[in-house]
C-alpha positions, 0 to 999 in steps of 0.5 A: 600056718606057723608064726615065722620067728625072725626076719632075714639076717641083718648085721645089727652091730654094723647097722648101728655103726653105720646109723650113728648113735644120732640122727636128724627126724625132719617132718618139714621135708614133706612140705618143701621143694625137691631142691630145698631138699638136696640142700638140706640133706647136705648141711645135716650130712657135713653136720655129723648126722648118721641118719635122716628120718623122714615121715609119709602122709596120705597127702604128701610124697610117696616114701619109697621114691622120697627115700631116693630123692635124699639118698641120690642127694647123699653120699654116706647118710643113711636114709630111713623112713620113719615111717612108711605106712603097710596102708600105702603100699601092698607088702610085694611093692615094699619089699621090692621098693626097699631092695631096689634103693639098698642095692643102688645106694649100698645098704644106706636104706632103712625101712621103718614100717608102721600101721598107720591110724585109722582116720588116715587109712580110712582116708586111703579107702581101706579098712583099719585091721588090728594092728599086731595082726595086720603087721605080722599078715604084712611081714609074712607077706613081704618076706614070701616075696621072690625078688630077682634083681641083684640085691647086697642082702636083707634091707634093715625093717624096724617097726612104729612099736609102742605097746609091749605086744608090737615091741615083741613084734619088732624084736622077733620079726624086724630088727629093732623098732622106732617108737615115737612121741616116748619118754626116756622111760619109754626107753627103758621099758622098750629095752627091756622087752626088745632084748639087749641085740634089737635096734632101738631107735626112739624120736626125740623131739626138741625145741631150743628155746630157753623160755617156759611159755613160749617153749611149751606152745611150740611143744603142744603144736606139735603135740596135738595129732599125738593127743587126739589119737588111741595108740599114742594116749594109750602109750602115755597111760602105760606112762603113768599118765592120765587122762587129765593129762591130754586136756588142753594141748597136754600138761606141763608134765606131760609136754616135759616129758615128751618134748625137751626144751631149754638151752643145748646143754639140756637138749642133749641131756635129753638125748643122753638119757635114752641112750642111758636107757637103752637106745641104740640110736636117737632121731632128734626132731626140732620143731622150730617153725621153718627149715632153716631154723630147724637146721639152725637147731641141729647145727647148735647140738652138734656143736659146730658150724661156729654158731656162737650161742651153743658155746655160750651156753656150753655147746662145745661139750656136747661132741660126746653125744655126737661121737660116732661122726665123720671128719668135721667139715666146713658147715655151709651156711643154711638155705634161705628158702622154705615153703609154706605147707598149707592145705592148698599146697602153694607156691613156694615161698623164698621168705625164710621166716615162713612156717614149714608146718608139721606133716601129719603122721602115717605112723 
């Protein structure tokens, strides 16, 4: 059979538009209750936030339903996954999962797809497929799906996409890819394989907090699933990184690198060099220990809400990285509940100091 060459049409400069120049990434929603949810969504909403990305795990909430619980808490956000995993769901039930939520919440739906990493596939009971060949089988699967609900047009796809050949992927048979745990270097090099039209969309993570040590060691926490898995070393050596690199929760350069840290000035400078190099979009993850605090983070770059200390150190200026956001509004203050994830999945906890946990990645 013929290698298809380009997915359904979408409008990528609407889509763009409609995305934002930045987005929040937020894997502390897999750990927290519906409720706290809705409320989250609503303060990164009235904040300025085009997108919120969300990830999947094998243990957590099921991505397509859990993209309808932030969208029925939304009014214009779009909501996309980041990612959805071709191992949790056949190809026919996520081309049908992703146009039933854009038709019911007018195109705010974007589907990122990933092929996941062989302990958590192997953990589902299926076997681990080369992962170019298992994601063009998939999309060629998904895009022979007859569909006969009303539908306003193609769902916006975009693939985890690190390495060259899966770039290649995303530009030919998606539109556009989320690469994750990059540099701004990795951006570049991204741009230059996808071509000027495709979405880029990279994660970034960050962490607001001015002190080397202490910055580092919530960086490194989050850091290890990334260092103890193939794909993601193998991107970092095509960095310029060694081996030597990944030892020991990763080296400073490495962690600098992948995690920027520091005041909000130079949080958003990070930002502004992937969109320098190329990206389209940026899905900005906080990695502060709890909801609250990550919201409190997001709050700071966007520069509104009043909070004191981001005009102290400039915070003010950085509006231009947010410059494609609604009217602003009165920012409610941030819920003061959070969960606690934990292996016996809890109770939820109402002490907002309580860690929310970062949720493994399907991506």
């Amino acid at each position: 059979m013929a290698e298809r060459t380009a997915p359904p049409s979408v409008d990528l400069p609407a889509l763009k538009q409609r995305l934002g120049r930045t987005g929040a990434w937020l894997s502390s929603l897999a750990a927290v209750s519906a409720d706290q949810e809705r409320r989250a969504v609503t303060a990164i909403e009235e904040l300025g936030y085009g997108t919120l990305w969300f990830g999947e795990t094998p243990t957590g909430k099921e991505a397509l339903t859990h993209a309808a619980l932030l969208l029925s808490a939304s009014r214009r956000l779009m909501i996309a996954t980041g990612i959805a995993s071709i191992y949790g769901r056949d190809a026919t039930a996520a081309a049908a999962g992703a146009s039933t939520l854009a038709e019911a919440w007018q195109g705010r739906f974007v589907l990122g797809l990933g092929v996941s990493h062989l302990p958590l596939v192997s953990g589902r009971g299926h076997q681990y497929g080369k992962p170019l060949r298992a994601m063009r089988a998939y999309l060629d699967a998904m895009d022979a799906t007859s569909y006969d609900a009303p539908v306003p047009g193609p769902v916006p796809r975009v693939l985890a996409a690190l390495r060259p050949k899966m770039l290649e992927l995303a530009a030919t048979r998606a539109h556009g890819a989320h690469p994750y745990f990059v540099t701004p270097e990795h951006t570049r090099r991204a741009r230059q394989v996808l071509g000027p039209d495709p979405l880029l969309a990279p994660e970034q993570a960050v962490v607001a907090d001015t002190d080397p040590a202490r910055a580092r060691a919530t960086a490194r926490k989050s850091a290890v699933f990334a260092l103890s898995t193939p794909s993601y070393l193998n991107n970092l050596r095509e960095l310029g990184f060694s081996d030597s690199d990944f030892k020991d929760g990763g080296s400073d350069a490495l962690i600098d690198a992948v995690v920027a840290w520091g005041d909000p000035e130079s949080l958003a400078e990070r930002i502004r060099e992937h969109h320098r190099a190329g990206a389209d979009h940026v899905a900005v993850q906080p990695l502060a220990r709890t909801l609250d605090q990550q919201l409190e983070d997001l709050r700071i770059l966007a520069g509104r809400g009043g909070a004191r200390e981001a005009a102290a150190v400039g915070g003010d200026c950085l509006l231009d990285v947010f410059a494609q956001v609604v009217p602003q509004v009165e920012i409610p203050p941030p819920s003061r509940t959070a969960r606690t994830a934990s292996s016996s999945n809890s109770a939820a906890s109402t002490n907002p100091s309580t860690p929310v946990g970062t949720a493994s990645r399907t991506r």
